[in-house]
C-alpha positions in Angstrom: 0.0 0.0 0.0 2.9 2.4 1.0 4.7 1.5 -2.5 1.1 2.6 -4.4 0.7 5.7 -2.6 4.1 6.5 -3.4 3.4 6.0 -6.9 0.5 8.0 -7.2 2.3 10.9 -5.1 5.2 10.7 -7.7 3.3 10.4 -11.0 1.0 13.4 -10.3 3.9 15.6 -8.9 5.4 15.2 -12.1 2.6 17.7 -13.2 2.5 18.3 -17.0 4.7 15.6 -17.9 2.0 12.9 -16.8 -0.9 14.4 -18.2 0.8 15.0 -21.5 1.7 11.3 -21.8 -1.8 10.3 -20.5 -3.3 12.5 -22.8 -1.5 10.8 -26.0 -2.1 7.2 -24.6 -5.6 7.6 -24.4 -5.5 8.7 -27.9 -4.0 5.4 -28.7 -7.0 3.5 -26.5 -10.1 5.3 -28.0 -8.7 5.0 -31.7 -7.7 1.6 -31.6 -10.9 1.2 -30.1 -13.1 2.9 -32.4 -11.2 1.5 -35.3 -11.9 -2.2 -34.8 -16.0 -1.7 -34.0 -15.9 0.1 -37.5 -14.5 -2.5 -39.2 -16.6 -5.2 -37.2 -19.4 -3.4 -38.4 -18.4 -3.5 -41.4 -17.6 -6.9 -41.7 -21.8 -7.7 -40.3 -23.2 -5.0 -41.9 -22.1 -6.6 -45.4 -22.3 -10.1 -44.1 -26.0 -9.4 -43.6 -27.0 -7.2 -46.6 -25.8 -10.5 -48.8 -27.4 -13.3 -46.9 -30.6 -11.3 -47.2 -30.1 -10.4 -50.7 -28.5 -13.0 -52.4 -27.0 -15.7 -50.6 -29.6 -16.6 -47.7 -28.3 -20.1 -45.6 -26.8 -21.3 -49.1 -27.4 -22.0 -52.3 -27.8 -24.9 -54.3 -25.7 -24.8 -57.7 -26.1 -26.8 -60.6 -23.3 -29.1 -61.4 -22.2 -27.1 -64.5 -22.9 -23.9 -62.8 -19.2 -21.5 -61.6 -19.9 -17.9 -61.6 -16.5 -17.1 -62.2 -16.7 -18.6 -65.9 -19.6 -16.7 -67.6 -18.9 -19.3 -70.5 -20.5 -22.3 -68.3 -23.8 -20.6 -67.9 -24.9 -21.8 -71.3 -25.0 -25.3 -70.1 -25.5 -24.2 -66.2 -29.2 -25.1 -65.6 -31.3 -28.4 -65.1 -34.7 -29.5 -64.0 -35.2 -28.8 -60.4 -35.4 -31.9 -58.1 -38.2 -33.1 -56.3 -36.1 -32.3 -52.7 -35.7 -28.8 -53.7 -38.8 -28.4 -55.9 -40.9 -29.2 -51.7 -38.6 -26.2 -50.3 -39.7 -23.9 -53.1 -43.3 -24.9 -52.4 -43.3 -24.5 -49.2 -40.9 -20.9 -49.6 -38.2 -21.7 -48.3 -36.1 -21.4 -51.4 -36.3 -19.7 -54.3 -34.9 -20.7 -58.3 -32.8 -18.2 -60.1 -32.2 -18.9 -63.7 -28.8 -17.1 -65.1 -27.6 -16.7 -68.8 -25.6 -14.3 -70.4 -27.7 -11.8 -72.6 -26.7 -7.9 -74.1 -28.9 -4.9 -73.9 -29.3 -2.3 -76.6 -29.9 1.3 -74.5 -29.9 4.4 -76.8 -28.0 2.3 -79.1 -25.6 1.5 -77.2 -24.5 -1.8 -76.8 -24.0 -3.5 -72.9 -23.2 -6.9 -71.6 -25.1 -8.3 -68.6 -26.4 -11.0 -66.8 -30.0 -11.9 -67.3 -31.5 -13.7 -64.1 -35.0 -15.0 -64.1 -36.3 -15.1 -60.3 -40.4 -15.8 -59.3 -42.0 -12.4 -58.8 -43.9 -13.6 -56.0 -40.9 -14.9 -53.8 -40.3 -13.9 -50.3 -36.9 -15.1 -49.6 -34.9 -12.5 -50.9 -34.7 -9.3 -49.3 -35.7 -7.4 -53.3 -38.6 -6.2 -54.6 -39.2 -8.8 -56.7 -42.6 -8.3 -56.6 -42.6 -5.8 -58.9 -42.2 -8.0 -61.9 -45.8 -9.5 -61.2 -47.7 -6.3 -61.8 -48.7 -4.2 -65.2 -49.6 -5.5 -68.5 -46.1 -5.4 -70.0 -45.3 -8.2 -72.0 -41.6 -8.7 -70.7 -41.1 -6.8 -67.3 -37.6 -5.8 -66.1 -36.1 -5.0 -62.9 -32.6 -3.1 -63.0 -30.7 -1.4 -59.5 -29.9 1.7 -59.1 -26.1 2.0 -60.5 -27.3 -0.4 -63.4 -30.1 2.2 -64.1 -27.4 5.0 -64.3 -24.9 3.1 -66.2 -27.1 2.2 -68.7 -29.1 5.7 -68.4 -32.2 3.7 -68.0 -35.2 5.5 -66.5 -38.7 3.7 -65.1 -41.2 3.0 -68.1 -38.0 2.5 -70.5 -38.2 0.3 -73.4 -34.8 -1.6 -74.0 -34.0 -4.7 -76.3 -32.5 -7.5 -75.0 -30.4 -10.2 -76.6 -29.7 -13.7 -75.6 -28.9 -17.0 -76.8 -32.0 -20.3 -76.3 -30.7 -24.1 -74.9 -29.4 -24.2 -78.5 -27.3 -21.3 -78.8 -29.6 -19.7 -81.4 -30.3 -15.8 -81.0 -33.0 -13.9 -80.0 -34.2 -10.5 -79.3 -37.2 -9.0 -77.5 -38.1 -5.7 -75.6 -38.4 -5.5 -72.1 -40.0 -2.8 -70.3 -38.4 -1.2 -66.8 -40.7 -2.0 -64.0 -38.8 -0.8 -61.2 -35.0 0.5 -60.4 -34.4 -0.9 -56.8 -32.1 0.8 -54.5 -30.2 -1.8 -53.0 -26.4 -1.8 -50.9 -25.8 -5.1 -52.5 -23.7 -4.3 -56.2 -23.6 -8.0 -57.4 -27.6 -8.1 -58.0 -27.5 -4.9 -59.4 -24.1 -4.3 -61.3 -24.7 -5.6 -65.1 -27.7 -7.6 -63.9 -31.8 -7.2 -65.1 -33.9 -9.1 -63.5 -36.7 -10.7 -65.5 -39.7 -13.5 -64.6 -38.9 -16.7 -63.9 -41.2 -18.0 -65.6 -40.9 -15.6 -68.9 -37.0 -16.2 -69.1 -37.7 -20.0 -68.8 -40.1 -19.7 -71.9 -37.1 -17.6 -73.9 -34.2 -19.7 -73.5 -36.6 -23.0 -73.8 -35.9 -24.6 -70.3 -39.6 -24.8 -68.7 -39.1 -26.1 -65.0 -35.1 -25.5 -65.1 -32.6 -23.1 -63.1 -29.5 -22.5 -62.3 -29.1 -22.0 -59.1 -31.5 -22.1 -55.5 -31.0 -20.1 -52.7 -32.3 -21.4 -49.3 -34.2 -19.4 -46.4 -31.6 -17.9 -44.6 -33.4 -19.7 -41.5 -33.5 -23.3 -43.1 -30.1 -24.7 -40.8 -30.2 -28.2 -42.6 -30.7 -29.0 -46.1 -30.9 -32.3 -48.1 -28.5 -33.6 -50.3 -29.2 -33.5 -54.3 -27.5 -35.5 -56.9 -26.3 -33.4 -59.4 -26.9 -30.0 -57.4 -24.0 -28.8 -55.6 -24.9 -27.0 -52.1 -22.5 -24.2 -51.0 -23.0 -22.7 -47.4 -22.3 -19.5 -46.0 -18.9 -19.9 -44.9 -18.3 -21.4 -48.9 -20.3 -18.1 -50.5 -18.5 -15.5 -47.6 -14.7 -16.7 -48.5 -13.9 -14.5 -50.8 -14.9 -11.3 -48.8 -13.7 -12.3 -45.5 -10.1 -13.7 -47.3 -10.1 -9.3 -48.8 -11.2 -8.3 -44.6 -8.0 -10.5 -43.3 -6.0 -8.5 -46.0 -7.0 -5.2 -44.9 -6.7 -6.7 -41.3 -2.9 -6.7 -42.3 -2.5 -3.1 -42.7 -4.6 -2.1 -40.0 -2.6 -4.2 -37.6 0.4 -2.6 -39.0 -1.9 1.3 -38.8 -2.6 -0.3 -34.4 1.2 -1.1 -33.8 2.7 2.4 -34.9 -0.3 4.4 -33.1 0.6 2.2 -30.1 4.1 2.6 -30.8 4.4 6.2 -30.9 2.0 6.4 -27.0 4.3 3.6 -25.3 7.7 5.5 -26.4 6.5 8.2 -24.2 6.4 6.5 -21.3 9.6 4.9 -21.9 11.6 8.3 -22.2 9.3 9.2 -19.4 10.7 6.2 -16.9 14.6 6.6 -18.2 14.5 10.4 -17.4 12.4 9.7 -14.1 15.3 7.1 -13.3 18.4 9.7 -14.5 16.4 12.7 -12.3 15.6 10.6 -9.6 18.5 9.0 -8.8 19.7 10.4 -5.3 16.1 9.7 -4.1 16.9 6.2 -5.4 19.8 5.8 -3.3 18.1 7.2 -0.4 15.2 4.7 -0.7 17.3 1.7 -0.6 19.4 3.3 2.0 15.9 3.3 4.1 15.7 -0.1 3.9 13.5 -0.3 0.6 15.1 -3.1 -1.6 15.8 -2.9 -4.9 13.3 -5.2 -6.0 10.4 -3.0 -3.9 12.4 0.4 -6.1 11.5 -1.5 -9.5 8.5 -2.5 -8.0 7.8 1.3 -7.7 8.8 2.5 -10.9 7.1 0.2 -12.9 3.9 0.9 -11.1 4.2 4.7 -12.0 4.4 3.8 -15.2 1.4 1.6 -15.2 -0.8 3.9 -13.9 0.0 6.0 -16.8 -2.1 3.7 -18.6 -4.6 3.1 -15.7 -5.1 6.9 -15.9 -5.4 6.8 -19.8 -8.1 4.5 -19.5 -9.8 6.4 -17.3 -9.5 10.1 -19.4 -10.1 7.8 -22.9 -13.6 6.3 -21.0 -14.6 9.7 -20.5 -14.6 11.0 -24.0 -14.6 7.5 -25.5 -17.8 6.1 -24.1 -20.4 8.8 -25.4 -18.5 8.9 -29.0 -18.7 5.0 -29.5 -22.3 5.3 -28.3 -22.8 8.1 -30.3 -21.4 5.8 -33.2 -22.7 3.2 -32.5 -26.5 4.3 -32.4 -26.8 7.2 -35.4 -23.9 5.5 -37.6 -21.3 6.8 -39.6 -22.1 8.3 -43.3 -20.9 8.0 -46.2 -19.8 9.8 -49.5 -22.2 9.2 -52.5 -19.4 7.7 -53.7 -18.9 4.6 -51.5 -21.2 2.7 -54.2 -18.1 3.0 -56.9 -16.3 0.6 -53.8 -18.3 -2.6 -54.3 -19.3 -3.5 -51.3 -22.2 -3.3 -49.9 -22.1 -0.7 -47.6 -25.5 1.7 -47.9 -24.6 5.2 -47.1 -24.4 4.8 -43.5 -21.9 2.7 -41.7 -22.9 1.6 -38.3 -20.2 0.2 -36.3 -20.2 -2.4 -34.0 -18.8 -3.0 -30.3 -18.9 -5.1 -27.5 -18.4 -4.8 -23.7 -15.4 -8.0 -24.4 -13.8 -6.0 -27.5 -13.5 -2.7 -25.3 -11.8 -4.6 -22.3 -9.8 -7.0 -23.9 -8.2 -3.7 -25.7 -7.8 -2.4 -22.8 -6.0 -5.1 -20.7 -3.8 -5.8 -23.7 -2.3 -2.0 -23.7 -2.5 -1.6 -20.1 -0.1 -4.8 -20.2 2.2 -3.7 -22.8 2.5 -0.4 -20.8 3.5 -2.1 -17.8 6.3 -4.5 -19.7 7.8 -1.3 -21.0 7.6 0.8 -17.9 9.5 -1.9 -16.6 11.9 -2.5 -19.0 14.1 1.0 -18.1 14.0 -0.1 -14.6 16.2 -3.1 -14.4 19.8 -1.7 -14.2 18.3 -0.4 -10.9 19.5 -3.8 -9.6 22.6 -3.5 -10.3 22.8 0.0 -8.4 25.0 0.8 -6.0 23.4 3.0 -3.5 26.4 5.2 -2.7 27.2 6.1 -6.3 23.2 6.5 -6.5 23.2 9.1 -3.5 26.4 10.6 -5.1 23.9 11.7 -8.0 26.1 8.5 -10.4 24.4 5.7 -11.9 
């Protein structure tokens, strides 16, 4: 108890010197802080937006079906099972027909993908619905940044070209039905949406599709011969392999802010130990030992960050809350970035993230508080009272 009181004695005599180092070491707390529940809200924010939009507990592919080779989609599509056909029925999936097609806007000439989905499905989080309504003889549905890149407006009429089951071309107008807003770019980027049922009847597959994505609530799903099922962890790899890549240069972005707070008290403990060395030979001329002296010194520094924590809670605290409940916005042009963020990121923290930050730099501060202190053992007390180390 005497050794703590001493500590706090010393480290608020020292005036200025302690507050400035506290002051930067909170810094360090708050932003490392803040800087992980953005990303972790970032990470669930687009996590979520795709399992509502397009990915739901899994999908079922068809055994010819790889979205990274837009050449296998001419052959990717078979007649649904009965296993799946009794999810569909009873809406918990949902058929998606894909094929490669070109649109003709102003005369211009635009590759997509055409997807046939049932207008009256309710697994996917998009307003598919919109494709059942009106008289028009081929309804469309486009997003937003497709709407703009192909300068397509509600009510437009725009041609469409694809290839049937045997490769032979064919044209027809569609008419745009709706231009959804949606945070999700990879069912709106180069894709128009169509009627299942309608785009079934153009290419010449009745009863066939590509792909089926399951309820996100559906936990267990049967196997299917010749239809491939691909989980969430399977559809999430490649976004959370590009997070644990950015994870790299953050890490790199924590270890220099934490750098340049724990220097401070470093050069703070040397020049306390070159200042304070006659009352360091007077202590262990008192009796104190030198074990109880390092003891001492380290727990000065310490309560640097014990103080830190304390001044980073009281600005830290309200701002993650503040954060955390009315969200960070963003620039219009976020939607060029490909992820789906929306225009306001909300991050994400937890009561575990904030204190397991907190013990781990309170720690780190202690190891290098203590790491100027141990020549003190090899003191000897008369050169130390002599004003010599």
């Amino acid at each position: 108890m005497m050794i703590f009181k001493l500590a706090i004695r010393n480290i608020l005599g020292a005036g200025l010197r302690t507050w400035l180092n506290v002051i930067v070491l909170s810094l360090a707390f708050v932003t490392i802080i803040l800087s992980i529940g953005i990303n972790q809200g970032l990470v669930t924010q687009i996590s979520t937006s795709m399992i509502k939009s397009e990915i739901g507990s899994g999908q079922y592919w068809q055994a010819n079906y790889d979205p990274y080779d837009p050449f296998s989609l001419q052959d990717a599509h078979a007649v649904i099972p009965g296993d799946i056909e009794d999810l569909i029925e009873q809406k918990k999936a949902v058929p998606v027909l894909l094929t490669q097609g070109t649109i003709y806007p102003q005369g211009r000439i635009m590759p997509v993908f055409l997807k046939g989905i049932p207008a009256e499905q309710a697994v996917l989080q998009m307003p598919s619905a919109a494709l059942g309504t009106g008289d028009e003889e081929l309804p469309a549905l486009v997003g937003a940044r497709m709407a703009k890149s192909a300068a397509l407006n509600l009510g437009d009429t725009v041609t469409l070209r694809w290839r049937d089951k045997n490769g032979t071309f064919d044209a027809k107008d569609a008419v745009i039905v709706h231009i959804m807003n949606t945070t999700v770019g990879t069912i709106d980027n180069m894709q128009v949406w169509l009627p299942l049922t309608k785009l079934q009847e153009m290419m010449g597959l009745p009863g066939e599709a590509s792909l089926v994505i399951v309820d996100e609530n559906i936990e267990t799903v049967p196997e299917v011969s010749g239809w491939d099922f691909k989980d969430q962890d399977f559809l999430l790899k490649d976004f959370r392999e590009l997070i644990k890549t950015r994870a790299i240069a953050r890490s790199i972005f924590y270890v220099l802010l934490l750098f340049v707070a724990v220097i401070a008290i470093f050069d703070t403990q040397f020049l306390s130990i070159f200042e304070r060395r006659k009352e360091i030979g007077t202590l262990i001329s008192l009796g104190m030992t030198k074990a109880k002296v390092i003891q001492l010194f380290t727990l000065e520094g310490a309560l640097h960050g014990f103080l830190a924590a304390l001044v980073g809670a009281a600005y830290g605290i309200p701002l993650i809350n503040y954060l955390a409940r009315r969200g960070i916005d963003l620039p219009q042009s976020s939607d060029s970035f490909g992820l789906a963020l929306g225009h306001t990121l909300y991050p994400t923290y937890s009561t575990m993230l904030v204190l397991s930050i907190t013990v781990f730099i309170l720690i780190v501060v202690t190891i290098v508080s203590y790491l100027p202190t141990r020549n003190i053992s090899k003191l000897n007390p008369t050169d130390a009272l002599r004003g010599r180390l």
